[in-house]
N, C-alpha and C positions, 0 to 999 in steps of 0.2 A: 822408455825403450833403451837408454843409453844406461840405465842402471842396470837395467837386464845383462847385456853384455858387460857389466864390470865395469863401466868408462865412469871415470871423477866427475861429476856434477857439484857445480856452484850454486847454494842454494839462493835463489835473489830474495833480498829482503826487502821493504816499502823504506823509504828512508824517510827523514825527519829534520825538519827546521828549528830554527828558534823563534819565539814569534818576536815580534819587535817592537812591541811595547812592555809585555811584562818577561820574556825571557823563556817561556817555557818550552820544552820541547812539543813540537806538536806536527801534524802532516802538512805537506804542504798544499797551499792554497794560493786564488789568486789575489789577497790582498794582503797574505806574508803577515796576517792575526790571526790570533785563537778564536773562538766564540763568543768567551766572554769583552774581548778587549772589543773585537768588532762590535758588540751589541752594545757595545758603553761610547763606542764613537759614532753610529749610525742606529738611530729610532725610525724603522719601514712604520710605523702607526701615527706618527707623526703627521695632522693635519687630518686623522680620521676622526669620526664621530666616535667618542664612549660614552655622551648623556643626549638621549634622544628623548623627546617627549610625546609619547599617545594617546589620540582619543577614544575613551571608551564606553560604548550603553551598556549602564547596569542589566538594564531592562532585557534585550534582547541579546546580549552577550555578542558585539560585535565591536568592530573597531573602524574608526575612518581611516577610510584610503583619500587622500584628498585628488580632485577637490571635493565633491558630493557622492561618492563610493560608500558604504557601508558594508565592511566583508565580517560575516561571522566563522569564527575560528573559538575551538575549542582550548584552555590551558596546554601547553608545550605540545600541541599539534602540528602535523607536517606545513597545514596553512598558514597558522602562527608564526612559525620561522619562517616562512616563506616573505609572510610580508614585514618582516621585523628587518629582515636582510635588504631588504626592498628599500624602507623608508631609509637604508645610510647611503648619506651622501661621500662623494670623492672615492669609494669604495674601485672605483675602476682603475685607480691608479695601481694598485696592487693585485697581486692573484689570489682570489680566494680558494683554501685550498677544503677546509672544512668549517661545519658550523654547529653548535649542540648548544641546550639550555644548561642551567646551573639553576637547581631550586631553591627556589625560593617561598618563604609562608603566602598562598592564597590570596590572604587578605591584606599583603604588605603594600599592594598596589606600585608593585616592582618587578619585572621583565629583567633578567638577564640572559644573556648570549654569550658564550666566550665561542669566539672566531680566530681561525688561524689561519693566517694570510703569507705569503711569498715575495720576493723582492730582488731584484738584481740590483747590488749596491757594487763596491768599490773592486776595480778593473773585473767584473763579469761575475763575482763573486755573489750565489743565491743567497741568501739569509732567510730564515723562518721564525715567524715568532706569531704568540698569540696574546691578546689580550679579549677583556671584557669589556659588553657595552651593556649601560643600563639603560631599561628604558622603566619612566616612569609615566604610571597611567595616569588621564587625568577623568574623573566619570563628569559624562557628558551627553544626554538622552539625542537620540536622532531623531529626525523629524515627525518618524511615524508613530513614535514610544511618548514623545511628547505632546503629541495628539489626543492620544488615548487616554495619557493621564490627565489632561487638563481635562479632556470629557471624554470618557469611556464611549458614548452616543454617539459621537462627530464622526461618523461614517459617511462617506461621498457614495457609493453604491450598496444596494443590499441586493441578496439574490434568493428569493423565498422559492426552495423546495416544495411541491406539493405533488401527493398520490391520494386519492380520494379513495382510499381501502380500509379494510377492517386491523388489517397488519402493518406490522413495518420490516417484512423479511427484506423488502426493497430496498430497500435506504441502511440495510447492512451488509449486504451487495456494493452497492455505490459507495459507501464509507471507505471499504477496502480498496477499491477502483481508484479512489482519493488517494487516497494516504499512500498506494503504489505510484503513483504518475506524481505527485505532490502537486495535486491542484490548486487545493486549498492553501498554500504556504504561503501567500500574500493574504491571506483573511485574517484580520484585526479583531475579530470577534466570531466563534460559531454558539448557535443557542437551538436547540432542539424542543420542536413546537408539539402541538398534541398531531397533524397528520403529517409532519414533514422538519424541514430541518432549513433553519433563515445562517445565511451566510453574508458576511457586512466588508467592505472592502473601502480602500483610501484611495481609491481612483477608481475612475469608472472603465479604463481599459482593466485591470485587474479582472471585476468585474462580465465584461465583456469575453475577457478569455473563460471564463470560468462556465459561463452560458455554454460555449461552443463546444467546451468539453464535456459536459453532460450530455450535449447533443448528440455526440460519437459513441455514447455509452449506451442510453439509452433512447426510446421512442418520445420524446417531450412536446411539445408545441410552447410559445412563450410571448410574453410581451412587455414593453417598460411603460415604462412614463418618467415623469421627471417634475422637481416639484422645485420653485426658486426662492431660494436661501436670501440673499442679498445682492444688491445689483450698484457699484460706482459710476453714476451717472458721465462723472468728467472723464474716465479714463475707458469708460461702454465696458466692464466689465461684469460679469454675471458667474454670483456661484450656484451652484442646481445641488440636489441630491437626488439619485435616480435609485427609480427602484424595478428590480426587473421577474417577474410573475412568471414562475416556469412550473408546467404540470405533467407530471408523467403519466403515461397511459395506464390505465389500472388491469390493463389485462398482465396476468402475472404467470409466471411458468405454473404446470400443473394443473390450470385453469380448464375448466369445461366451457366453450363459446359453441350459441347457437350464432352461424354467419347469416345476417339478410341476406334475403333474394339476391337482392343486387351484386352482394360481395361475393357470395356466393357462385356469380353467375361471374363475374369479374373476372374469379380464378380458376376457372373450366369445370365448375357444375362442384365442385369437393365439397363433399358434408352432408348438411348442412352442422351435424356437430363434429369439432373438430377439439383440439387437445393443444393447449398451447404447450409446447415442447425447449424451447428455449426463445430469452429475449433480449436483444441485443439493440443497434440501433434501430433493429426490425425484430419483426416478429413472427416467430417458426411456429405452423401451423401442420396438427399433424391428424389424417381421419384414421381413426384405431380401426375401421371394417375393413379399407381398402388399401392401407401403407401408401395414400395419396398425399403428396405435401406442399408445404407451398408456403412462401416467405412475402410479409406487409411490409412496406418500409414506411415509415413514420408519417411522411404525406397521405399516401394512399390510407392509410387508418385514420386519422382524424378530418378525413373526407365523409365517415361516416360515422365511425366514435361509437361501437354497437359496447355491449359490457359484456362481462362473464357469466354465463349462467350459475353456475356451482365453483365454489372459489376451494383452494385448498384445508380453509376451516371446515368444510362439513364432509370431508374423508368419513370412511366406514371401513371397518375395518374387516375382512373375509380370510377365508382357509379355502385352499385351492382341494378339491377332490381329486380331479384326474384333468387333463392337458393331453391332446392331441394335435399335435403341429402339423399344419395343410404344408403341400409339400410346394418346393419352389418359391417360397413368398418371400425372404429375404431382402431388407432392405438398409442402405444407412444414409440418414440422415444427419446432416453435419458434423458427421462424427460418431453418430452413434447407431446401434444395431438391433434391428425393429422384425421379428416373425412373429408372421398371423400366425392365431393355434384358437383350436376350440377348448374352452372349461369347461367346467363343474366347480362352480363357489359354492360355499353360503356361508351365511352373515354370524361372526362370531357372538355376535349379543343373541341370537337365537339358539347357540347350543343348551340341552335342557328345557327348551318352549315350547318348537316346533321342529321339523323336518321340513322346511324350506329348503330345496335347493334349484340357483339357478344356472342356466343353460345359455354362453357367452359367447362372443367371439374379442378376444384381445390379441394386442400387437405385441405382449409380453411372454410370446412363446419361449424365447431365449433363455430367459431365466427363472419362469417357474417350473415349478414341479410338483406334482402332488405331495400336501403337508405344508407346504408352504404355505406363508400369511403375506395377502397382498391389500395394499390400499383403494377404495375405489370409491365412485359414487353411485352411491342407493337412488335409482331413476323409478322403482318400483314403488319407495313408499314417500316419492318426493312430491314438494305440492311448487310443481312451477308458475309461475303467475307471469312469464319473459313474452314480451310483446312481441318480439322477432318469431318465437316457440310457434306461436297462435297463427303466424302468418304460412306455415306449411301444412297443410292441409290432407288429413291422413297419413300423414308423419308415425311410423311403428316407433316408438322409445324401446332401446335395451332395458331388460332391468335391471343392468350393473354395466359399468361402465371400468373396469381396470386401469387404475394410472401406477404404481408402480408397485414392485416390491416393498415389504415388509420387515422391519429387525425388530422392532421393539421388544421381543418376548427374548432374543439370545442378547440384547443391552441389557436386561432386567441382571446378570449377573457381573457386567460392568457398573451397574450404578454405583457412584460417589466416589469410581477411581479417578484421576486425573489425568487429562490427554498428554500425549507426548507433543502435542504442538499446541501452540496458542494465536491469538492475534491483535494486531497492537489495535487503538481505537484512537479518533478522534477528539479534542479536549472542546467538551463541549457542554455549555451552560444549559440548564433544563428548564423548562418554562416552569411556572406554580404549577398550571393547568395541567402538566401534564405530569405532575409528581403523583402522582393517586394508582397510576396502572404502571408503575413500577415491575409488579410480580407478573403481570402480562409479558410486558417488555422481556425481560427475564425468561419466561417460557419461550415466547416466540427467540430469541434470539438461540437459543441452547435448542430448537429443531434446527434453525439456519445452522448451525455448527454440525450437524447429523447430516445436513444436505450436502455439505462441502465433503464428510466421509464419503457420502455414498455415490456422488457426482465429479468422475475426475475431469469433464466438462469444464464446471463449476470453478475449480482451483488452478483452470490455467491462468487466468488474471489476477490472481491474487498471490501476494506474500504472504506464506506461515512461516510461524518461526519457533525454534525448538524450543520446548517449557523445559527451564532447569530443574525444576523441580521432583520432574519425572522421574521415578525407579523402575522400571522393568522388572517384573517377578517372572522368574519363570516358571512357578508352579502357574500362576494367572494364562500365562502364554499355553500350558498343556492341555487346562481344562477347557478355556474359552475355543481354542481352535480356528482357522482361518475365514472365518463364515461368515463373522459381520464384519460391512465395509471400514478402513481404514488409512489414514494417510500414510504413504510408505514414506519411510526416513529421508529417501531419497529428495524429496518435493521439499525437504523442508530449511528454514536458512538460519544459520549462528544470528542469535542477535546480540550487535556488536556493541557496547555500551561504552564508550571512551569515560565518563565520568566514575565516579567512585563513590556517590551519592547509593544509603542504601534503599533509599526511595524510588532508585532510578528505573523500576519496574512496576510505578505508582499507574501509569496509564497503560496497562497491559489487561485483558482479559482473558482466563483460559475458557 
């Protein structure tokens, strides 16, 4: 402002010392040195660690935290530094101000850090300086890697999966359930059997947690025993291996169930067929005539343990003629949206035979429409032999029974592209016995991937993860059209790969 008016201003300048050991001009400070001369008369790293020594499992890529800690950390990971800063001692006496790796080859079996630390040295004066600390690994297997290699066997609990079904849509269902909650992450071993999938653990609470979370997932009943390894008479010491027998209920979504009298009568006269609709630690039970429903919880079911009549393998497959929707009938059930309506099917293996058609009542008002192809079960040219069946007495059978919608025929122009999501799997050993039905496995598993399309139910418990592989065509996008179901982008998660391994997508399946 005093310039403005014309007035003389004195420009101020910072002024400058000499330092007093080598002489140079320099700003002043409060210990009347330059930087160099201070750094040559006061070392702030003095009395800290630069050679630290780590333990490391080749095996499970982890490192000790002492005393009995085992932390896995990936190469120059946020956790890696984390505990690398962790194990220096006297580190408190300075400020740490930052901390970064310096690479190094992989297989050097050497850890570097350069750290840059803070210091009030001479009359108040900060200094900053950094050096490097190495750490050198030293391999050293941990107690559970050690186990396994001296004998792969020496498992303390195993937990044997079993569903007494023709499929195993089930058990990749629960896979994914797994590998989202990381149930399994204490299993030392997984090995998949001809009906189920045996799980081996190094402690038997492992174990034990592992039962209980199955139990949350699905309908099970279970039981252990326990069998004695070796016993130290002088010290009464006893080692066991337990083993624990868990069975899932075989009624399976999709399922046609004739319910006993009993059960039947249990849950206020519904049925007696009913439609199993979804299954969780219970079991959603739904009558296609009357939009009646009703939920088992895993006691009340294995109080009577009735089976499926018509399982998902003997689907038929029909063409909807005309649909008329009774008015008022809407209904939702856990989430999903159920109108009675009257049909006209008949059975696609009959076009060109005969002129069979029949005359329905389904809960799939919603979404068909005449032309449409819906799945259902054939009661007309079925030979039931179900002892619960026989116990109702002048019982009318439908001749068709609708469970859901149809796409196969508008897939038939996606065959052999690849999805734009995939899903990770479990690392898991195959029995002999069960290497022969390979190309079953295979099929059945590639409809459970159709079931997750067409069920967004289905996909709220589960992680998918976006397939890089994926190209988007947009001619594909014009001609195919919005009409068969698909996962939207939205639902779906980067998967994050820290290594640089190009195998690192060895246990992935699309």
């Amino acid at each position: 402002m005093a310039e403005e008016a014309g007035m003389f201003m004195v420009h101020q300048t910072v002024g400058s010392v000499l330092c007093c050991k080598c002489g140079i001009p320099m700003p002043p400070n409060a210990a009347n040195m330059c930087v160099k001369c201070l750094r040559s008369e006061v070392d702030i790293t003095e009395g800290l660690q630069k050679h630290v020594i780590i333990i490391h499992c080749p095996e499970c890529d982890s490192y000790l935290q002492p005393p009995r800690t085992w932390l896995k950390a990936q190469l120059e990971s946020k956790e890696l530094l984390t505990f690398c800063v962790k194990r220096l001692k006297n580190l408190n006496k300075v400020r740490l101000v930052n901390a970064e790796f310096i690479w190094t080859e992989p297989h050097s079996k050497r850890i570097k850090v350069k750290l840059k630390v803070q210091k009030e040295v001479l009359n108040g004066a900060v200094l900053e300086q950094s050096y490097v600390v190495e750490y050198v690994q030293q391999e050293h297997m941990c107690e559970s890697c050690s186990r396994v290699q001296a004998n792969p066997d020496q498992w303390v609990a195993a937990v044997q999966l079993r569903q007494h079904v023709s499929h195993r849509r089930t058990f990749f269902y629960i896979e994914q359930l797994i590998l989202k909650h990381g149930a399994a992450a204490s299993a030392i071993k997984i090995k998949q059997m001809e009906q189920g999938i045996d799980f081996f653990f190094s402690s038997r609470s492992h174990g034990v947690k592992f039962v209980e979370f199955i139990g949350k997932v699905a309908p099970v009943r279970s039981r252990h025993d326990k069998q004695l390894v070796s016993h130290d008479s002088k010290s009464n010491n006893y080692n066991y291996k337990y083993t624990f027998s868990v069975e899932i209920s075989p009624i399976c979504r999709e399922d046609l169930i004739c319910l006993p009298p009993k059960v039947a009568l249990s849950l206020g006269n519904i049925g007696p067929l009913v439609i199993c609709t979804k299954v969780t630690n219970s079991i959603a039970l739904l009558d296609p005539f009357t939009l009646r429903h009703c939920f088992l919880d895993s006691d009340q079911y294995w109080r009577s343990s009735f089976k499926s009549l018509l399982t998902s393998r003997q689907l038929v497959e029909y063409i909807v003629l005309d649909v008329e929707i009774h008015v008022s009938s809407e209904v939702n059930v856990g989430g999903s949206k159920y109108i009675l309506a009257d049909a006209q099917v008949a059975r696609v293996s009959d076009f060109g035979k005969n002129d069979t058609i029949f005359t329905i009542t389904t809960h799939l008002g919603h979404i068909l429409s005449p032309g449409d192809y819906a799945l259902g079960y054939d009661l007309y040219r079925a030979n039931s032999n179900d002892i619960e069946l026989d116990k109702y007495k002048g019982l009318n059978l439908p001749d068709a029974i609708l469970i859901k919608k149809s796409y196969e025929e508008k897939r038939q122009r996606k065959r052999g592209k690849p999805r734009s999501w995939k899903l990770k799997s479990l690392d898991m050993e195959i029995d002999d016995r069960d290497r022969g039905g390979q190309e079953k496995t295979n099929s059945e598993y590639e409809q459970f991937l159709k079931d997750l399309e067409e069920n967004p139910d289905m996909r709220f418990n589960i992680s998918l993860y976006r397939n890089r592989e994926y190209q988007p065509s947009e001619i594909a996008s014009m001609t195919d059209g919005e009409e068969v179901p698909s996962v939207p982008i939205e639902e779906l998660l980067a998967d994050l790969d820290l290594s640089e391994d190009e195998d690192g997508d060895s246990n992935m399946k699309d």
